[in-house]
C-alpha positions as a LaTeX table, in Angstrom:
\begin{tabular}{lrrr}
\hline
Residue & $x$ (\AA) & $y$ (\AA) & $z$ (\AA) \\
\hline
Unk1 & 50.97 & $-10.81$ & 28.09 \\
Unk2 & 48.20 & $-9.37$ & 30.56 \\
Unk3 & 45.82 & $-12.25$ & 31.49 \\
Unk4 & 42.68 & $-12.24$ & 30.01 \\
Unk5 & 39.32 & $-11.25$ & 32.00 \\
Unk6 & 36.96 & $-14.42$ & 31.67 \\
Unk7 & 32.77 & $-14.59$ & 31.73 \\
Unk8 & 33.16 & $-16.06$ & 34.77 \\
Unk9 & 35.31 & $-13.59$ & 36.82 \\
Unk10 & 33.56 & $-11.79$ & 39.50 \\
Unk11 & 32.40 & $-7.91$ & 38.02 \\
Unk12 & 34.08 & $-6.44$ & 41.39 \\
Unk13 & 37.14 & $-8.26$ & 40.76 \\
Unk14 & 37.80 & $-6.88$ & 37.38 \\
Unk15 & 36.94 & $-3.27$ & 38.34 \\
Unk16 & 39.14 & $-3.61$ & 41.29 \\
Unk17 & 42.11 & $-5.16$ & 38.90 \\
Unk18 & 41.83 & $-1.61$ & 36.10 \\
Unk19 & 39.69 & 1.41 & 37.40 \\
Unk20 & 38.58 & 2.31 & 33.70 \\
Unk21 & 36.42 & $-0.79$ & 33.39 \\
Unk22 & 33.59 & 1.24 & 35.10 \\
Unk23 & 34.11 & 3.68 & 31.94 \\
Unk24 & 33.42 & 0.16 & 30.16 \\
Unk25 & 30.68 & $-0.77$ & 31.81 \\
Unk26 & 28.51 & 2.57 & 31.68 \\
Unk27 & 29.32 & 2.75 & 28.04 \\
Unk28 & 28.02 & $-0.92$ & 27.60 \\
Unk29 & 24.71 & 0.12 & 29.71 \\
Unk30 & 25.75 & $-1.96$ & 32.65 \\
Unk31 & 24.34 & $-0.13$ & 36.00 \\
Unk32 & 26.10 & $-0.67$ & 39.21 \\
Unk33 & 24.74 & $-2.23$ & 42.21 \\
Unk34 & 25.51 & $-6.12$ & 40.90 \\
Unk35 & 26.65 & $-7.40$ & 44.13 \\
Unk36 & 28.55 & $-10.48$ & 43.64 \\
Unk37 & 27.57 & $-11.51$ & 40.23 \\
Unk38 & 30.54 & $-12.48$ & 37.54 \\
Unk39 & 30.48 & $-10.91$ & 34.36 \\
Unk40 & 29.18 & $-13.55$ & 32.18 \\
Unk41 & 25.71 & $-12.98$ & 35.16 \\
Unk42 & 25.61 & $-8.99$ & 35.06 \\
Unk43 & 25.98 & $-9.15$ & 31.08 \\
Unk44 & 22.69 & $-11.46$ & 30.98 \\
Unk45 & 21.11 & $-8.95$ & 33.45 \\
Unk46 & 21.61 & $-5.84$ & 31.56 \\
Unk47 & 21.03 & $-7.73$ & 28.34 \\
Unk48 & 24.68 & $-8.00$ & 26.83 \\
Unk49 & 26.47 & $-9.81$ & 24.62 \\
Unk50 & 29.06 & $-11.34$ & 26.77 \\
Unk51 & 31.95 & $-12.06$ & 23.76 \\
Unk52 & 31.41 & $-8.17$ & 22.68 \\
Unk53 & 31.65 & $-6.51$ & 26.91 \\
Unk54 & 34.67 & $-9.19$ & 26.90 \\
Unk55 & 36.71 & $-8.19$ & 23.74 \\
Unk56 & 36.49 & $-4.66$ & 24.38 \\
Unk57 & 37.70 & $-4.90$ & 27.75 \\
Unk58 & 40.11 & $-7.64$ & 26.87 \\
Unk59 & 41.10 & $-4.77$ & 24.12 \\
Unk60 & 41.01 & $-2.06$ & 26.33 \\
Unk61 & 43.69 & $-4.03$ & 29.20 \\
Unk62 & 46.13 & $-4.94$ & 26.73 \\
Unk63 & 45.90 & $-3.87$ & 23.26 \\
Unk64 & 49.30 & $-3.91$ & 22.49 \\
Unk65 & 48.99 & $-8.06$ & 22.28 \\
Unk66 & 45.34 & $-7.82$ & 21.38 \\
Unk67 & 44.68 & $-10.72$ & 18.45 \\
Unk68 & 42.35 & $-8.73$ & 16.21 \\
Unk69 & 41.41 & $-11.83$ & 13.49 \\
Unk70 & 40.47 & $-13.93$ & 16.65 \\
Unk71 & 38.70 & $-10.80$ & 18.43 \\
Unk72 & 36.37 & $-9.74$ & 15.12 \\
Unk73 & 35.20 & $-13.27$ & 15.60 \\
Unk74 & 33.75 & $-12.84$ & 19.11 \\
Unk75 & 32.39 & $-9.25$ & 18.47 \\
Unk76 & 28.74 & $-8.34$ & 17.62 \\
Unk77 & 28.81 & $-5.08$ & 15.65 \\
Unk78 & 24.98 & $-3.87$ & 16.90 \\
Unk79 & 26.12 & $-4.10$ & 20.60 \\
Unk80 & 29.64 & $-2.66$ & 19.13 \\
Unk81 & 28.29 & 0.49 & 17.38 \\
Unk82 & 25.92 & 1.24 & 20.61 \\
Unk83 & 29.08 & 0.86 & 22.91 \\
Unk84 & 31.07 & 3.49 & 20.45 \\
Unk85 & 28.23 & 5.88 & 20.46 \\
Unk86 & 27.59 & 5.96 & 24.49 \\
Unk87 & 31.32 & 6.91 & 24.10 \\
Unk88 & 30.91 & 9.54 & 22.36 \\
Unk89 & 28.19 & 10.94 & 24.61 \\
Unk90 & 30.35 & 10.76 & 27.26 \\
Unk91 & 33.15 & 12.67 & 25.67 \\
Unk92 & 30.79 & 14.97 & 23.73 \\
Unk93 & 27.95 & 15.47 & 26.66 \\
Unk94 & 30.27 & 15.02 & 30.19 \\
Unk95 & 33.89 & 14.89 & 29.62 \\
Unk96 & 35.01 & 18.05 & 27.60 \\
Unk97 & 32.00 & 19.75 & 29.12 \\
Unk98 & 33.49 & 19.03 & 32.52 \\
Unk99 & 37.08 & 19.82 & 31.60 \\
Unk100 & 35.80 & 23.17 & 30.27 \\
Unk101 & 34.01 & 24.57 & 33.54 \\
Unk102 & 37.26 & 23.53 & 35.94 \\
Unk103 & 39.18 & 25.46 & 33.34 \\
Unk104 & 37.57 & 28.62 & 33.34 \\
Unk105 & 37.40 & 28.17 & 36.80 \\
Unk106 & 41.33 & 28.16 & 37.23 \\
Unk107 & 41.97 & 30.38 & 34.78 \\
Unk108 & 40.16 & 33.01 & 37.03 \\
Unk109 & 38.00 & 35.02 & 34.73 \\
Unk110 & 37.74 & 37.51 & 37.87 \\
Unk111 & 40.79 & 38.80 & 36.55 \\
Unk112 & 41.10 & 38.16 & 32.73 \\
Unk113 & 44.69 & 38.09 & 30.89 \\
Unk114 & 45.36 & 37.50 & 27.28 \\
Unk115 & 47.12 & 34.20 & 27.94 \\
Unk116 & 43.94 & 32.79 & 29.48 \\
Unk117 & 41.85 & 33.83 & 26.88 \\
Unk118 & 44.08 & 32.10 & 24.27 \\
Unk119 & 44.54 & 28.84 & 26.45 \\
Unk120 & 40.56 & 28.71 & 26.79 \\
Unk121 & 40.12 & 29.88 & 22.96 \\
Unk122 & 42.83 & 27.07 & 22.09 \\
Unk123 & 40.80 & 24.33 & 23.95 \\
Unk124 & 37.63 & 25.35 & 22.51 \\
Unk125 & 39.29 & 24.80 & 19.22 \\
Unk126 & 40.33 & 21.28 & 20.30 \\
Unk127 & 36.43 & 20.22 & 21.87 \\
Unk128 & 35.04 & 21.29 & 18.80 \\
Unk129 & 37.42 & 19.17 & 16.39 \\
Unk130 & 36.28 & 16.08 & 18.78 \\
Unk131 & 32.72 & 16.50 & 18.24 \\
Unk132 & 33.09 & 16.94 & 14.75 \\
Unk133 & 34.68 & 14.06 & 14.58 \\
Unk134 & 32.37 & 12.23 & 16.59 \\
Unk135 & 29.22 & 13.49 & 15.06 \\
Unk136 & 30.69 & 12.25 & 11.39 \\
Unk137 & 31.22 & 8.99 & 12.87 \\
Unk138 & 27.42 & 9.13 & 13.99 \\
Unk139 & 26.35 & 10.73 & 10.70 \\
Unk140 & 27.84 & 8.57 & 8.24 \\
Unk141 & 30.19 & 5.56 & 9.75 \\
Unk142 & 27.42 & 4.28 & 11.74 \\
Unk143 & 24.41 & 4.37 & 9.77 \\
Unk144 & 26.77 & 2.80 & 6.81 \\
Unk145 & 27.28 & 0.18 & 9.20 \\
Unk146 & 23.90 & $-1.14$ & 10.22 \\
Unk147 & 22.57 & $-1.15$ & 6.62 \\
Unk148 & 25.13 & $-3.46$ & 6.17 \\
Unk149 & 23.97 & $-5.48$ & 9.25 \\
Unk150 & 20.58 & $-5.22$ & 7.42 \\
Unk151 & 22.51 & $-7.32$ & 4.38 \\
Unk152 & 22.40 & $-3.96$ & 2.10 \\
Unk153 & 25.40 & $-3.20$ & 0.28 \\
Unk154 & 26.00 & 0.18 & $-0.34$ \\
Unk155 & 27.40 & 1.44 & $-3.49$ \\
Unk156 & 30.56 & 3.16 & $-1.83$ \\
Unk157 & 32.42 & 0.59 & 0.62 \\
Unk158 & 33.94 & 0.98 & 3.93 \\
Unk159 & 37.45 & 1.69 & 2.97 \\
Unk160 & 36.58 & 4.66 & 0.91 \\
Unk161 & 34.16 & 6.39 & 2.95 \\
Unk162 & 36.86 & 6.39 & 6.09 \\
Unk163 & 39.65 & 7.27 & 3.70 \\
Unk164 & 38.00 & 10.63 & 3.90 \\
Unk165 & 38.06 & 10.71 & 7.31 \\
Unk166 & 41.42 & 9.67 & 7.67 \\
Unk167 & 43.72 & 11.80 & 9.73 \\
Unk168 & 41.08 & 13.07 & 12.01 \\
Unk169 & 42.37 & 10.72 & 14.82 \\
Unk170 & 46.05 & 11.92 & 14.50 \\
Unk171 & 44.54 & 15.11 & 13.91 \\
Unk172 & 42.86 & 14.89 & 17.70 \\
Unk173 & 45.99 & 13.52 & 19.37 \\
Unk174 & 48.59 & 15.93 & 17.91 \\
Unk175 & 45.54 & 19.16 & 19.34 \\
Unk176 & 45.50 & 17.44 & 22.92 \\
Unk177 & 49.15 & 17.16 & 23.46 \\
Unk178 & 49.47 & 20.42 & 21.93 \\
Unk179 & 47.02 & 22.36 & 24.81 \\
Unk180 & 48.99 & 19.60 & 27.51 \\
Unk181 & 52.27 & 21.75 & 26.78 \\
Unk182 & 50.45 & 25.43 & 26.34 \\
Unk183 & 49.19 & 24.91 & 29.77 \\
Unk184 & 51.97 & 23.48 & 31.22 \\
Unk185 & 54.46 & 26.14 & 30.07 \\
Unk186 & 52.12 & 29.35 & 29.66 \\
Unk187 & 49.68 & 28.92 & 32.65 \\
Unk188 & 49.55 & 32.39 & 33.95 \\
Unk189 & 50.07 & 32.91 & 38.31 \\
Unk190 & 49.85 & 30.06 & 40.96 \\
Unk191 & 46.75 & 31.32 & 42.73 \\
Unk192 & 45.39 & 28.09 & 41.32 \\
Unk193 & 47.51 & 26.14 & 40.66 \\
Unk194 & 46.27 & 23.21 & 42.35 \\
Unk195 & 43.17 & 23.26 & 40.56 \\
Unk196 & 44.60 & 23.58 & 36.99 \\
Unk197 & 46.89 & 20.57 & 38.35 \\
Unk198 & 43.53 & 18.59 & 38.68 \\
Unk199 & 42.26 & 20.35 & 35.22 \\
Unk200 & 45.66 & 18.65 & 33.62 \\
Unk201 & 44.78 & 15.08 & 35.27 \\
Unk202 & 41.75 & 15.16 & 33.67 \\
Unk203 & 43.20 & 15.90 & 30.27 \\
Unk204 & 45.95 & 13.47 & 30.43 \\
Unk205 & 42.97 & 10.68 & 31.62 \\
Unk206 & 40.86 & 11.63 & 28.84 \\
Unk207 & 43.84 & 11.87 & 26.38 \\
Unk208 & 44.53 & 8.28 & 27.01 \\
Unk209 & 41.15 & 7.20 & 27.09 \\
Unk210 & 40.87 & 8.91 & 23.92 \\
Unk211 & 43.26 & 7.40 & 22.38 \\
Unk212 & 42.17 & 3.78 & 23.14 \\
Unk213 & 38.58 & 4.91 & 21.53 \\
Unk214 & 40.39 & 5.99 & 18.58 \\
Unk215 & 42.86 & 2.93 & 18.16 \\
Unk216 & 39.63 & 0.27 & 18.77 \\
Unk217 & 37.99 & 1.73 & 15.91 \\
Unk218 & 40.99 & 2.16 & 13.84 \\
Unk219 & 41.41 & $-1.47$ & 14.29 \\
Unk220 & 38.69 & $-3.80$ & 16.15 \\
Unk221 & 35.70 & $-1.54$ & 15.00 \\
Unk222 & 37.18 & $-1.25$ & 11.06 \\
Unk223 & 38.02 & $-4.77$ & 10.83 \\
Unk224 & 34.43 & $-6.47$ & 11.84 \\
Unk225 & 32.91 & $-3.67$ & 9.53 \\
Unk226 & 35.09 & $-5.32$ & 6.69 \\
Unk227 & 35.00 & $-8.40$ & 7.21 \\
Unk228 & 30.84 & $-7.86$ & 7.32 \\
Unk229 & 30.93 & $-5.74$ & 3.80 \\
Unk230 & 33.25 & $-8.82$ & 2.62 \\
Unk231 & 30.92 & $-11.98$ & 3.39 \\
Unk232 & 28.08 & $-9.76$ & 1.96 \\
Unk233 & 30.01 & $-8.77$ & $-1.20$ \\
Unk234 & 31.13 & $-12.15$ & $-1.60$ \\
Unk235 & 27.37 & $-13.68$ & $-1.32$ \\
Unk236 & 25.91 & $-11.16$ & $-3.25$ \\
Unk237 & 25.15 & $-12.86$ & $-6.93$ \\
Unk238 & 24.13 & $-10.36$ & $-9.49$ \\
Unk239 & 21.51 & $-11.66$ & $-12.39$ \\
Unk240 & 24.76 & $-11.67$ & $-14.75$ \\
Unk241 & 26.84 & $-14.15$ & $-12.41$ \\
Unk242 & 23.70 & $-15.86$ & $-11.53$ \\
Unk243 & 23.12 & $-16.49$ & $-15.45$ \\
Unk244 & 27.20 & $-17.79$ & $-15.18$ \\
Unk245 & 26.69 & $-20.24$ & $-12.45$ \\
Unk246 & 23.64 & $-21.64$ & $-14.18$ \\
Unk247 & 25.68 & $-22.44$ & $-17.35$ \\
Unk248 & 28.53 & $-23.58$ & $-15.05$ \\
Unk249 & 29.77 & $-27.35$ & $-15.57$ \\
Unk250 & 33.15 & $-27.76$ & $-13.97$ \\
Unk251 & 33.76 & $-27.82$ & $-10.43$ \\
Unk252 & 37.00 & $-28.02$ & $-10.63$ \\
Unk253 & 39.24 & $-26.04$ & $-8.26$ \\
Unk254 & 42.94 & $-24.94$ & $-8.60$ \\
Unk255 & 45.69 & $-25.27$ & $-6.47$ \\
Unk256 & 45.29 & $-22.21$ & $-5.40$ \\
Unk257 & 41.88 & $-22.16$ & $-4.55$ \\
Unk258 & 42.33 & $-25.39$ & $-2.04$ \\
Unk259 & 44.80 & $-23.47$ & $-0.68$ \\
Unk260 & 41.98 & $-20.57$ & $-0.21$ \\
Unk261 & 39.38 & $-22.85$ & 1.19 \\
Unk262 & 41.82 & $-24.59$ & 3.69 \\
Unk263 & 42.34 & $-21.70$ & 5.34 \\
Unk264 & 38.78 & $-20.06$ & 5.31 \\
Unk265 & 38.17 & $-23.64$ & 6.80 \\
Unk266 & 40.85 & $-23.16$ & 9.67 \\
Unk267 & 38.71 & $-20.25$ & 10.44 \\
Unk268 & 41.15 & $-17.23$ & 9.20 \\
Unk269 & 39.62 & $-13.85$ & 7.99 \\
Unk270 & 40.42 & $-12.81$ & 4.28 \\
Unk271 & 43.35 & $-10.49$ & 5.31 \\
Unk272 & 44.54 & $-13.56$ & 7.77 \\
Unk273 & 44.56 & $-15.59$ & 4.78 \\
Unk274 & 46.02 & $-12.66$ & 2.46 \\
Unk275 & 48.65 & $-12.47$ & 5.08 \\
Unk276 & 49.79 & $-16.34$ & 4.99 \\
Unk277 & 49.71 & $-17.02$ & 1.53 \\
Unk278 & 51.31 & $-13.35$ & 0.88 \\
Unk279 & 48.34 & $-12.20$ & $-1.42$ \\
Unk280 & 46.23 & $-9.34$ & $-1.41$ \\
Unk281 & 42.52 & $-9.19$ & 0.08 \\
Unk282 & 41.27 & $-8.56$ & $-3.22$ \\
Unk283 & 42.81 & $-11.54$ & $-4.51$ \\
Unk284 & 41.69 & $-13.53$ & $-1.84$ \\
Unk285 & 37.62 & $-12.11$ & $-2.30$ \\
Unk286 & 38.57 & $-13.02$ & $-6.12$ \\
Unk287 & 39.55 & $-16.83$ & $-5.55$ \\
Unk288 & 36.59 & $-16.89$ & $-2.95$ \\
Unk289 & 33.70 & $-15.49$ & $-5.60$ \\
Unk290 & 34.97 & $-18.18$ & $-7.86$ \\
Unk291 & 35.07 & $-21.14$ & $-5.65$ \\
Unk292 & 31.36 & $-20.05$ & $-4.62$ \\
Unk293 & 30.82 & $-20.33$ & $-8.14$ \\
Unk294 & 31.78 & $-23.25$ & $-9.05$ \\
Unk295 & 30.57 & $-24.98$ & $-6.02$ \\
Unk296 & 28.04 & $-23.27$ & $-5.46$ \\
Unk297 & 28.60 & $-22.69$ & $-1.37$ \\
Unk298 & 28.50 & $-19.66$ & 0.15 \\
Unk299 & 29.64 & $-19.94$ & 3.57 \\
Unk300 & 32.43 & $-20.18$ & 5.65 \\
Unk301 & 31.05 & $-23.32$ & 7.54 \\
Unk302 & 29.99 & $-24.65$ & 4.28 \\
Unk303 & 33.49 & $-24.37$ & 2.55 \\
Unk304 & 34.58 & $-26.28$ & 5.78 \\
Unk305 & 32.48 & $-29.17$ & 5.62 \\
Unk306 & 33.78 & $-28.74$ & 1.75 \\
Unk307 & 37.06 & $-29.06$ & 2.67 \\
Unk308 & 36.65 & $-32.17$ & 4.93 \\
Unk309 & 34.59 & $-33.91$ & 2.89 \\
Unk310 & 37.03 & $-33.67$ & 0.38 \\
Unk311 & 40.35 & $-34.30$ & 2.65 \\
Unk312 & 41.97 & $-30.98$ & 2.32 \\
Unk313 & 41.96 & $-30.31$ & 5.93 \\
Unk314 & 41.84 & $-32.74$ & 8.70 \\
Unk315 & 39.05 & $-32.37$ & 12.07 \\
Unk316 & 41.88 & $-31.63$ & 14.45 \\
Unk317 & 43.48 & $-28.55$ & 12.06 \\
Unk318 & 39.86 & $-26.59$ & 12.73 \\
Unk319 & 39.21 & $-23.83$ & 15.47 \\
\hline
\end{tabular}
C-alpha cells in the first residue's frame, strides 16, 4: 500500500512525490507561494480543514486501498462539496475549454474536411454531456446536501435522487475513450501531428483525472452524504414516536441490539456494521431507532458510554 501523506509533511514534498496534488490544492483554495510550510501549516493559512485536504489526497494517491468507513470519519462535507464544485469549474470553465481551442487548432480549419468536422462535432457532444452532468450535481446533489448539513431532512433521500442520475459517470467514461480512439485512428494528415499528440495528452490527463472525480463521489462523497441523512433520520422523533417513548417502560435490549450498539461503539458506520453482522442497512437504522427508544440516547458517543457502562465492550476494543 502507498504510504500515507501526513499533516506534518512538508507541502513541497508532497507535490514533488505526485504532480496532480497542485490540481488538489487549487481545488481546495490553497494558493502557492507557501515556502516551507507542512501541510497541516498551509491548511491553517488558507483556512482548511486539514482531515478533509488529507483524505482526498490520501484518496486521490491510492484509492484502490483507500478505507472509505475510516475516511467518511475524517471528512467535513461543507469543505467537501466546495472542493467538488471548484472541480467542476475547472473542468467546465478551463479544461474542456482548453482542450477545445488546441483542437481546432490541429484540426486546421484553414482547410476544412468532413472528418474534422465530425471529430470536433463528436467532442462537442462529449463537453456538453460533462457539464450537464456537472451542473445537475450543482443543481440538485449539492443543495440536497447542505440542507441536510442544516439538520433538514428532505422528503426524497439520497439514494433515490442519485439513482436518477445513475449511469451518467459510465456514461462520461465510455464518450471519452470513445473520441481517444476516433482521433487516434481517423485523424486526418500529419501537418500537425505533433500538436494533436499534445491535444491527446491532455485528454488522456483529464480522462484520468476525471475518472478519480467521478469514483470519489461515487464512493467517499456518497458515503458521508449517507451516513449524514442516516444520523439525522435516526434522531429525528416524530410527535407519534415521541408519544411512544413517553409511554415506554422497558429498557430492555435484545441480543441483537447489544450486538448493534457494540459495534456503533467500536466506531463502525451502519453499512460497516451491516457488513459484519451480514444484515442490511435498513435493518441496522431499524435496531438503532429502537435502541434510541428505549434508552432514550441518541448518539454514537452516547451508545458508547452505554455500552461501557454496561460491560458490553471493553476501553481497549474502542477507536
Amino acid at each position: 500500500m502507498t504510504e500515507k501523506y501526513h499533516g506534518s509533511d512538508p507541502m513541497s514534498d508532497v507535490i514533488s512525490d505526485d504532480y496532480r496534488m497542485l490540481q488538489m490544492m487549487g481545488r481546495f483554495g490553497i494558493a502557492l507561494g507557501f515556502g516551507n510550510q507542512t501541510v497541516e501549516e498551509t491548511c491553517r493559512q488558507a483556512d482548511v480543514h486539514l482531515p478533509t485536504f488529507l483524505t482526498v489526497v490520501n484518496y486521490l494517491k491510492d484509492p484502490a486501498h483507500a478505507h472509505i468507513g475510516e475516511m467518511v470519519r475524517q471528512i467535513d462535507l461543507t469543505q467537501l462539496i466546495v472542493y467538488l464544485k471548484n472541480s467542476h469549474s475547472y473542468f467546465v470553465d478551463f479544461r474542456l475549454p482548453g482542450i477545445r481551442r488546441k483542437l481546432i487548432e490541429a484540426l486546421d480549419y484553414s482547410k476544412p474536411s468532413q472528418i474534422s468536422m465530425l471529430i470536433l462535432k463528436f467532442y462537442d457532444e462529449y463537453m456538453a454531456e460533462v457539464i450537464h452532468h456537472m451542473n445537475y450535481e450543482n443543481e440538485h446533489i449539492h443543495p440536497y446536501v447542505t440542507k441536510l448539513l442544516q439538520g433538514k431532512i428532505p422528503s426524497q433521500d439520497f439514494s433515490s435522487l442519485v439513482k436518477q442520475h445513475s449511469g451518467n459517470h459510465a456514461g462520461i467514461e465510455k464518450s471519452i475513450e470513445e473520441l481517444k480512439s476516433i482521433v487516434l485512428k481517423y485523424f486526418p494528415g500529419q501537418q500537425n501531428a505533433n500538436l494533436m499528440g499534445e491535444v491527446l495528452m491532455d485528454i488522456f490527463m483529464t480522462e484520468e483525472d476525471l475518472q478519480t472525480h467521478c469514483r470519489m463521489e461515487d464512493t467517499l462523497f456518497a458515503e458521508s452524504v449517507m451516513a449524514l441523512e442516516e444520523e439525522l433520520r435516526l434522531n429525528h422523533i416524530t410527535p407519534e414516536e415521541e408519544e411512544e417513548q413517553e409511554g415506554a417502560v422497558s429498557d430492555t435490549l435484545s441480543e441483537r441490539e447489544c450486538d448493534i450498539i457494540r459495534q456503533v461503539a467500536k466506531g463502525l458506520s451502519n453499512k460497516e456494521i451491516a457488513d459484519a453482522l451480514f444484515i442490511s442497512v435498513n435493518t441496522v437504522m431499524t435496531h438503532r431507532r429502537n435502541i434510541s427508544r428505549k434508552l432514550r440516547i441518541h448518539s454514537s458517543a452516547g451508545l458508547a458510554v452505554y455500552a461501557i457502562a454496561n460491560g458490553l465492550v471493553n476501553l481497549d476494543e474502542l477507536q
